[in-house]
C-alpha positions in Angstrom: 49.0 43.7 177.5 50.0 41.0 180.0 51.8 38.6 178.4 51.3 34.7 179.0 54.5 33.1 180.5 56.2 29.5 181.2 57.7 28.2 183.5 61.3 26.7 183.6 63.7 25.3 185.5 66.6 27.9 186.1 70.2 27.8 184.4 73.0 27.6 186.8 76.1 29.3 186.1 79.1 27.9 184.0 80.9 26.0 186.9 84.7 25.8 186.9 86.1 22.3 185.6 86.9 19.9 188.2 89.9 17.1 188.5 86.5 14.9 187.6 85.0 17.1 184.7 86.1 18.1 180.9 84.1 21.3 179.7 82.9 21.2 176.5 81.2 23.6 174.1 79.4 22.7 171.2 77.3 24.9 168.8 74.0 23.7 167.4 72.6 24.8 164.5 68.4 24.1 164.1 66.3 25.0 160.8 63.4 23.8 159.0 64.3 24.1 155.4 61.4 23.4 154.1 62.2 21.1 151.3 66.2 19.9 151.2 66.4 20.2 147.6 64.9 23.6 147.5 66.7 24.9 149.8 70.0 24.0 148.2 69.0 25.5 145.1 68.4 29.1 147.4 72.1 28.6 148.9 71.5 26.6 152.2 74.9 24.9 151.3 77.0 27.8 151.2 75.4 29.1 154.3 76.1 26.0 156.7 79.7 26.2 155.4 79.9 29.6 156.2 78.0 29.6 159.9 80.4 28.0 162.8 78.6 24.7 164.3 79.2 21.5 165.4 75.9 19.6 164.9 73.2 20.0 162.1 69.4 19.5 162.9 67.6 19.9 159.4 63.3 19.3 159.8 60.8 18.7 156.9 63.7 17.8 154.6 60.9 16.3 152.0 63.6 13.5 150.4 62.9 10.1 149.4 65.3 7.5 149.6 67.1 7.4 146.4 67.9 11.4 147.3 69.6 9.9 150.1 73.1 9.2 149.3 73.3 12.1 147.1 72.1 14.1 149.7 74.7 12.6 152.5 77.3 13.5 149.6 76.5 16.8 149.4 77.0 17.7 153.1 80.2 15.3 153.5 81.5 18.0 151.0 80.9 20.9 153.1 82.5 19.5 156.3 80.5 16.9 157.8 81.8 13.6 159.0 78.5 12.3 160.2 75.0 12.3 158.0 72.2 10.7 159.0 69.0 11.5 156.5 65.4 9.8 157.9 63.0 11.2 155.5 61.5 8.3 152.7 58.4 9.8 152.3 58.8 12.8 150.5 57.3 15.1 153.4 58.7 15.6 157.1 62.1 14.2 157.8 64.9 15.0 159.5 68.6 15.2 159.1 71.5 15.3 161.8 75.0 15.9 160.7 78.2 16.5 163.1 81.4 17.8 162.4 82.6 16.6 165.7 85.6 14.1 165.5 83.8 11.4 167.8 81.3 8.7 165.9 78.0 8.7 166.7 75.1 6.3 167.3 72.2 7.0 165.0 68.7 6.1 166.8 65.3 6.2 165.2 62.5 6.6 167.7 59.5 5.9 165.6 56.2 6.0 167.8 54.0 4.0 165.3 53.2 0.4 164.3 54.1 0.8 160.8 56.7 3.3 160.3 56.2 2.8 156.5 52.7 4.6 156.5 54.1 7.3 159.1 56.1 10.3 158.4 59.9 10.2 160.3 59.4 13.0 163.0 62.2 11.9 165.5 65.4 10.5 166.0 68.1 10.6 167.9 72.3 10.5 168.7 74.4 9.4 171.0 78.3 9.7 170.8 81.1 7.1 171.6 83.0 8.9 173.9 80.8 12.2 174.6 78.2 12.4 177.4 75.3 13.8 175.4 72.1 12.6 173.3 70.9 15.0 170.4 67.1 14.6 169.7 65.8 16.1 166.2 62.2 16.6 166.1 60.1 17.4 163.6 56.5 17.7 165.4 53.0 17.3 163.7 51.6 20.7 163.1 48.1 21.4 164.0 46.6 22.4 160.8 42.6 22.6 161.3 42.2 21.5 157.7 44.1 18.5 158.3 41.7 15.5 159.0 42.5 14.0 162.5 45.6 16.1 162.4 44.3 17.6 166.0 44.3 14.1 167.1 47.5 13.1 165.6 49.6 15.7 167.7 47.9 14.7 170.9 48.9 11.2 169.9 52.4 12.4 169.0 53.1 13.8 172.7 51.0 10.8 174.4 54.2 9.3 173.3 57.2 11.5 173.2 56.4 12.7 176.7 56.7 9.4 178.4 59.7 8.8 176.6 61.7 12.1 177.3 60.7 11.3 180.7 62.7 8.0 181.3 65.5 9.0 178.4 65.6 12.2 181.2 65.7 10.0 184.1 68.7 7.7 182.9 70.5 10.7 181.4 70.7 12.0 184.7 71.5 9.4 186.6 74.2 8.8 183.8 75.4 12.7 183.8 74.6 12.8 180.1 73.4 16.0 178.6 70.0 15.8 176.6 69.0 18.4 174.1 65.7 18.5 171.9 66.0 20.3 168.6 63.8 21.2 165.9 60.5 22.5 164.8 58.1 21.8 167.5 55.5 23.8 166.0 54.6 26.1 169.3 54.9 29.8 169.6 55.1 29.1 173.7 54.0 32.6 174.5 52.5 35.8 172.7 55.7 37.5 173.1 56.9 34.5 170.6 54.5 35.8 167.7 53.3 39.2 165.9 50.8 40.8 167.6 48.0 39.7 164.3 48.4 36.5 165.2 45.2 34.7 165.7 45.2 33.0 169.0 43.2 30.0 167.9 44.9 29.5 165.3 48.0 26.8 164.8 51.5 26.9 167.1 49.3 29.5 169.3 46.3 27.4 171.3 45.8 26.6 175.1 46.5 23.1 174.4 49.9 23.2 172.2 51.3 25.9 174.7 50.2 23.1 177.5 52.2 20.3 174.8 55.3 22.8 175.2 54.5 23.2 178.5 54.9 19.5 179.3 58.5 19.7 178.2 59.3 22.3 180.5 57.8 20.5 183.0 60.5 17.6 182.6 63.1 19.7 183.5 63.7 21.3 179.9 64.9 25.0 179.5 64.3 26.5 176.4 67.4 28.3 175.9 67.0 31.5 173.6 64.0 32.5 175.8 66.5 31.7 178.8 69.2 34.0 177.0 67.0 36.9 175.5 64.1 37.2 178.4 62.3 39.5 176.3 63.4 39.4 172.8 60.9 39.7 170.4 62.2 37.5 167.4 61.0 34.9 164.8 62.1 31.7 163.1 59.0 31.0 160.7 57.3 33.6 159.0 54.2 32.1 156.7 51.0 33.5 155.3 48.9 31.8 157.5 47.4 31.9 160.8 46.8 35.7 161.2 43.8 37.5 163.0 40.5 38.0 161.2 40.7 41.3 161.6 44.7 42.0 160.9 45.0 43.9 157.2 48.6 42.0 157.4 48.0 38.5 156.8 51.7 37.4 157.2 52.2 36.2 160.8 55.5 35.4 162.1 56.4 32.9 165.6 59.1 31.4 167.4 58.4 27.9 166.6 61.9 26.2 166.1 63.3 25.7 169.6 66.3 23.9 171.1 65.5 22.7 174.7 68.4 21.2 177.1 68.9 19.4 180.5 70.3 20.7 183.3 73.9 19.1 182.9 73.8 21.9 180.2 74.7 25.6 180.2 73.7 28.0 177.8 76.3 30.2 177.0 74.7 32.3 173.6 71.2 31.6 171.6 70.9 33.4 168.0 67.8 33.4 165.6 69.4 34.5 161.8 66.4 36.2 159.9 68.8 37.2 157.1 69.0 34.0 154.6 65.7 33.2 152.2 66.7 29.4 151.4 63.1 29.1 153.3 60.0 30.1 155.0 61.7 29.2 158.5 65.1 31.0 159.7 68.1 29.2 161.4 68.5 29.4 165.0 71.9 28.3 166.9 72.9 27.6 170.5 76.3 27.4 172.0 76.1 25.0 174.9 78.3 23.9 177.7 78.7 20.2 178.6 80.5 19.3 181.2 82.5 15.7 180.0 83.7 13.1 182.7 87.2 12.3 182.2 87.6 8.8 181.1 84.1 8.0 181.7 82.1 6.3 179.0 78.7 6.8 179.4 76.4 3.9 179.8 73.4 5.5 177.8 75.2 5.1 174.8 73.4 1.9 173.7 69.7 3.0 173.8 66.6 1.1 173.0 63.4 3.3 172.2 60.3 0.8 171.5 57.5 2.4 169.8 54.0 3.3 171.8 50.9 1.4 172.0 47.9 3.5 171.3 44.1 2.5 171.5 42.5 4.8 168.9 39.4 4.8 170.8 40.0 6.5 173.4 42.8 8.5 172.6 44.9 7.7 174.9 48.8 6.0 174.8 50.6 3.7 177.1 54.5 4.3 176.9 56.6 0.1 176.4 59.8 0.5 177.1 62.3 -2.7 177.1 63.4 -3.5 180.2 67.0 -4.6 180.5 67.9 -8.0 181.9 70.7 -6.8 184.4 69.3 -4.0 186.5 72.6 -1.8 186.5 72.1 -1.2 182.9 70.0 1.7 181.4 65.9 0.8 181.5 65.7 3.2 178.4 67.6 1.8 175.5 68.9 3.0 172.0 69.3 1.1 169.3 72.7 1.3 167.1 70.6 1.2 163.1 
């Protein structure tokens, strides 16, 4: 069988450190826990103690906000010096936790009118005094009996491509690395799912392989396919989605991904199918960022403004505040 492939930029080799340039690695860990609380009870706390990382990315947390200190509590024990929880809602959410030593800027890029009614699918941090913006996302899954829910994810990238896009453009111009981490809901290729997967069904269509496609195309490299070429392994594993015809109706795909710009290196990519705290497994990237010395970065202070859509037709138009002094970054973020 010939198997469907994407395209992506190339990785360049780890250069050698300049008189101008600091390496740095950092080690991201990325999981969809399915329910914060649950997991916890299953061991998720003693795992992230035990599994060498830097920065957390936790998707579809399912907290409200009175779990939310008590949540930001628990992780401070394990190690953390950063917490950020946005999840109110019961469903969706995200949480980003560091154990780096340098603060970070916390930004919420909500792409709705009314982010009381919508569920928290993205955020986003910068650092004080290192050159690099972590994304979480926590991406609409296309569940055919969902009402609208088709539309809803063709809503959700009318807006987050337009804004990777210009985040993209200033982080270069800025030589800030950009990562995007989380559940993204797209098995890009059939080697990213069992073979009884149906393909029209969910994280396997033409038209979410062309969302994740779209990614790529801004100069995006997802970085376990980059490392393992053709590795056949799985983050989420659910009784859903499988052929007609398949006796086995568990299907497993490769739907938790961390993507990164080119000022980034990937140096390994691991997917851990061992732990049961969920129906999704951890996946972690070691990354090389290459720091300026005694540079601080000017997309530290970033401004996302929420989309406009017109429900009629479907389409999005992308409204990004535009700075008063033209030297400074046309994509803001917001210190919350």
């Amino acid at each position: 069988m010939m198997l469907t492939t994407l395209t992506q930029p190339a990785i360049k080799p780890v250069a050698a450190a300049t008189k101008d340039t600091l390496p740095t690695q950092i080690t991201i860990l990325n999981l969809n826990v399915n329910g914060f609380a649950s997991a916890v009870s299953k061991g998720l706390l003693t795992y992230l103690a035990n599994t060498p990382h830097d920065i957390l990315v936790l998707t579809e947390v399912k907290l409200v906000s009175p779990k939310i200190p008590a949540t930001q509590a628990q992780l401070n024990e394990i190690g953390y010096n950063s917490v950020v929880v946005y999840s109110n809602m019961g469903y969706a959410g995200i949480i980003m936790a560091t154990k780096l030593k340098t603060d970070p800027i916390p930004v919420y890029g909500l792409y709705s009118h009314d982010p009381d009614k919508q569920p928290p699918r993205f955020m986003a941090w910068t650092f004080e005094d290192l050159p690099l913006i972590v994304c979480g996302i926590y991406a609409p899954f296309n569940n055919p009996d969902v009402c609208n829910r088709s539309e809803e994810v063709n809503t959700f990238y009318a807006w987050l491509v337009p804004y990777l896009k210009q985040l993209l453009k200033d982080a270069k111009r800025d030589k800030t690395s950009v990562a995007l981490v989380g559940d993204i809901q797209v098995a890009p290729t059939p080697l990213d799912e069992t073979s009884n997967a149906d393909p029209t069904g969910p994280g396997s269509t033409p038209l979410e392989r062309k969302h994740f496609q779209s990614l790529l195309d801004l100069g995006l490299t997802d970085v376990y396919r980059q490392l393992h070429p053709d590795k056949q392994q799985y983050t989420a594993h659910a009784r859903y989605g499988a052929h007609p015809d398949s006796p086995n109706p568990y299907v497993s795909k490769r739907i938790d991904h961390i993507l990164v710009n080119s000022t980034i290196t990937p140096i390994a990519a691991a997917i851990d199918n061992k732990p049961t705290f969920s129906d999704h497994s951890p996946i972690t990237a070691t990354l090389s960022i290459f720091q300026p010395k005694n540079k601080t970065p000017r997309l530290n202070i970033v401004s996302v403004t929420p989309f406009t859509a017109d429900h009629n037709n479907d389409s999005a138009s992308y409204m990004a505040d535009k700075p008063k002094n033209n030297d400074q970054p046309s994509v803001y973020v917001e210190d919350v």
